[in-house]
KEKE-3310 file (N, C-alpha, C; in steps of 0.2 Angstrom, whole numbers, plus 5000, padded with zeros to 4 digits):
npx = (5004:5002:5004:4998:4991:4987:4972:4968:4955:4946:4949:4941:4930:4938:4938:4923:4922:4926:4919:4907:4912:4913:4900:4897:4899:4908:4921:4925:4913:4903:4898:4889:4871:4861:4870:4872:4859:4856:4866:4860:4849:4853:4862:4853:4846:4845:4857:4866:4862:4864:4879:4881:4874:4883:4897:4891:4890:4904:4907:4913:4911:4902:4888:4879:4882:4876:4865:4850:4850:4842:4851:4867:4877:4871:4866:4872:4858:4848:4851:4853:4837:4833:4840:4834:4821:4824:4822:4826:4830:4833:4844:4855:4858:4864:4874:4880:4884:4894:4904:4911:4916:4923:4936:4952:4959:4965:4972:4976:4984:4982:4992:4997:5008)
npy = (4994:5011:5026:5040:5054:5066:5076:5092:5098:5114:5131:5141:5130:5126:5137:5138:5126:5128:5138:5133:5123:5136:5135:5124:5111:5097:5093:5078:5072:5074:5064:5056:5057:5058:5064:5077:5083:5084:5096:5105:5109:5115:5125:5133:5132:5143:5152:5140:5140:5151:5152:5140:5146:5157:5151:5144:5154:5158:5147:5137:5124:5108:5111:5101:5090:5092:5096:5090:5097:5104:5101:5101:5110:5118:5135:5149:5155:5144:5133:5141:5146:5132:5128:5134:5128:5115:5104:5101:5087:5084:5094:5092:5079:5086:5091:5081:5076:5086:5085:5075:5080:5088:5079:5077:5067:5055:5044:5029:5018:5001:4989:4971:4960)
npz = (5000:4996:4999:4991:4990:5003:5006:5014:5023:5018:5021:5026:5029:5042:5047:5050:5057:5069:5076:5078:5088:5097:5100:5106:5102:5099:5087:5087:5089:5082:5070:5077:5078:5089:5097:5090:5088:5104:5106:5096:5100:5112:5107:5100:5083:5074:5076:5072:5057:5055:5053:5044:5032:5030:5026:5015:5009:5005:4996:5003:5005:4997:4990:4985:4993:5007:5006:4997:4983:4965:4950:4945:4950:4963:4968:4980:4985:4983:4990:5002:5004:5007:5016:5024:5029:5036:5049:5066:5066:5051:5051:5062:5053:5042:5050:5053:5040:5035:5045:5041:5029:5034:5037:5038:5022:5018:5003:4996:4988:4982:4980:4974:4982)
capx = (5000:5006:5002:4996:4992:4983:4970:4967:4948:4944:4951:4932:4928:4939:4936:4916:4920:4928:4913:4903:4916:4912:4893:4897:4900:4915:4921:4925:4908:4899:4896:4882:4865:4859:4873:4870:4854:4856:4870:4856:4843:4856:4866:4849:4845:4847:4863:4871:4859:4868:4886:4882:4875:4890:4899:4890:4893:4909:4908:4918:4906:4900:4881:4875:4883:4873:4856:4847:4846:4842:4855:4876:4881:4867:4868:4871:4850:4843:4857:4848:4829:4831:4842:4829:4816:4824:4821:4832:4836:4837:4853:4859:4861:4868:4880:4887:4887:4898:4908:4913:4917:4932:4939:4957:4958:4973:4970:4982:4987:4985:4995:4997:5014)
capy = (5000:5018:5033:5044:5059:5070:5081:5096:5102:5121:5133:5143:5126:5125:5140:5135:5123:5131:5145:5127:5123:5140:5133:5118:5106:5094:5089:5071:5068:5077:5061:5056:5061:5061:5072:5084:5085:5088:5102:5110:5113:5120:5130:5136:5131:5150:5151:5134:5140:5156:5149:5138:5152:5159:5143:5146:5162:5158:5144:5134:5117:5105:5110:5096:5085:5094:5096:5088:5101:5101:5104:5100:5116:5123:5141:5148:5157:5138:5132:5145:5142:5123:5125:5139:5124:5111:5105:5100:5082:5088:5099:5085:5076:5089:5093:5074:5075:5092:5082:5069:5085:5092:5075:5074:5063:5051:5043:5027:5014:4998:4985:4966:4959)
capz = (5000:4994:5001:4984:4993:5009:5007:5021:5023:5016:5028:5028:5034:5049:5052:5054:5062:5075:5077:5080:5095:5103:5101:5111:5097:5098:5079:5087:5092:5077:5069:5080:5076:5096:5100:5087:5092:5112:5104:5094:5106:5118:5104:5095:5077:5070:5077:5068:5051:5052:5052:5039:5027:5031:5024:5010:5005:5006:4991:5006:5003:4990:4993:4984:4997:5015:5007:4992:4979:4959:4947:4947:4954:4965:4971:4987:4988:4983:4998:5010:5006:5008:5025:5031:5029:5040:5055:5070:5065:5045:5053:5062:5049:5038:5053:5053:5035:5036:5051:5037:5025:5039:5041:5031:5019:5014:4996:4997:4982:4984:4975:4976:4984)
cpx = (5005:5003:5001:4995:4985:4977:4966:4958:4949:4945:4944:4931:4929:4938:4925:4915:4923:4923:4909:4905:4913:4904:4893:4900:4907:4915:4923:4917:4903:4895:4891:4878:4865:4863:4873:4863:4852:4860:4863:4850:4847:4858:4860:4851:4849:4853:4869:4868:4862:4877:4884:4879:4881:4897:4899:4892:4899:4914:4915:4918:4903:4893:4875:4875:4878:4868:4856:4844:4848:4850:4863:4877:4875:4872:4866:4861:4847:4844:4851:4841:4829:4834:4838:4823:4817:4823:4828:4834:4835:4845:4853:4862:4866:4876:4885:4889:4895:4905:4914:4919:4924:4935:4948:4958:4965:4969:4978:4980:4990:4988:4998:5006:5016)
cpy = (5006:5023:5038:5051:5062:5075:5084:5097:5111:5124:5137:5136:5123:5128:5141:5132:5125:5136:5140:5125:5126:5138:5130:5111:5103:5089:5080:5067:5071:5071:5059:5059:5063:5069:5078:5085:5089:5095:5106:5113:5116:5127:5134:5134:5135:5151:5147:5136:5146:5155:5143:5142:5156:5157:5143:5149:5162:5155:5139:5125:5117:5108:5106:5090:5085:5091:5092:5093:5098:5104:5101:5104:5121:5131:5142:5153:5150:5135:5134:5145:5135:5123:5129:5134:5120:5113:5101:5091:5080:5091:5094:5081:5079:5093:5086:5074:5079:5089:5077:5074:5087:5087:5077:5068:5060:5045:5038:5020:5006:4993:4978:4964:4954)
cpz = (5000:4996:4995:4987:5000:5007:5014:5018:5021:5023:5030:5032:5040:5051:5057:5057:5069:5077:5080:5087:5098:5104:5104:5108:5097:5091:5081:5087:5085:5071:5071:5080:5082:5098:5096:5087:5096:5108:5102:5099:5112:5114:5098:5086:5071:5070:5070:5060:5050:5051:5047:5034:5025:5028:5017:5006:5001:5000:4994:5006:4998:4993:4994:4989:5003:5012:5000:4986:4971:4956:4950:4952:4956:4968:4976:4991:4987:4990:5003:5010:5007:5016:5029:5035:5032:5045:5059:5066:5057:5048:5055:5058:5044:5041:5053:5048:5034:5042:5045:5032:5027:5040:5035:5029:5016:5009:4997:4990:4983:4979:4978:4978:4979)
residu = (UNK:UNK:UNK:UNK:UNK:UNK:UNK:UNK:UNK:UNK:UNK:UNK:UNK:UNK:UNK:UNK:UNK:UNK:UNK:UNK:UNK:UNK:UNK:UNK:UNK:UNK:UNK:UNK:UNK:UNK:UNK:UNK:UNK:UNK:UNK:UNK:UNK:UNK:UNK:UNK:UNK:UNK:UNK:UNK:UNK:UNK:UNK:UNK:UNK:UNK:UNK:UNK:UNK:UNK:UNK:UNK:UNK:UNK:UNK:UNK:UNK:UNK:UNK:UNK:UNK:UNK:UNK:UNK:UNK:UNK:UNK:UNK:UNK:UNK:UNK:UNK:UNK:UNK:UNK:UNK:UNK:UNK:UNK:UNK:UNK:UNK:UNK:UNK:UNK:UNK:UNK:UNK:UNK:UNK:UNK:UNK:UNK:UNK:UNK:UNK:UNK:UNK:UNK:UNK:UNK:UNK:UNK:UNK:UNK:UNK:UNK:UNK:UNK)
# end
């Protein structure tokens, strides 16, 4: 096996996930729906919906990946009417998803002995 190469996450993206931290949210634990749940109902919805508009704007996420919209390359007003419309465990999932997003990624080659 060959190590081919590393990729870092979007720095707008650490930087959201760190604005997520001061909300209470630990990136280890962001994987779990429960826990992103209890998080939201302490950290408020609006809060976590304006930090990712924010995300957006910013053209720092695939958007097709968080939410389910039409089109290759939705844009960031479609993005923010579909995430105004979720509900708490809609976000949840699109915060684990997003959790999956920040992780770095190593890309390895594997070859028979």
């Amino acid at each position: 096996m060959h190590k081919i190469a590393t990729s870092k996450p979007n720095p707008h993206l650490a930087q959201a996930l760190s604005w997520l931290e001061n909300l209470g949210f630990d990136q280890a634990l962001m994987a779990n729906l429960d826990y992103c749940r209890q998080i939201i109902q302490h950290a408020g919805e609006e809060n976590i919906k304006n930090i990712l508009t924010e995300l957006s704007r910013k053209n720092a996420i695939p958007r097709k990946n968080l939410i389910p919209l039409q089109g290759a390359f939705p844009r960031h007003n479609e993005f923010q009417q579909k995430l105004a419309n979720l509900n708490a465990d809609q976000l949840a999932l699109l915060l684990k998803r997003l959790s999956f997003l920040a992780q770095t990624k190593t890309y390895l080659f594997w070859t028979k002995p």
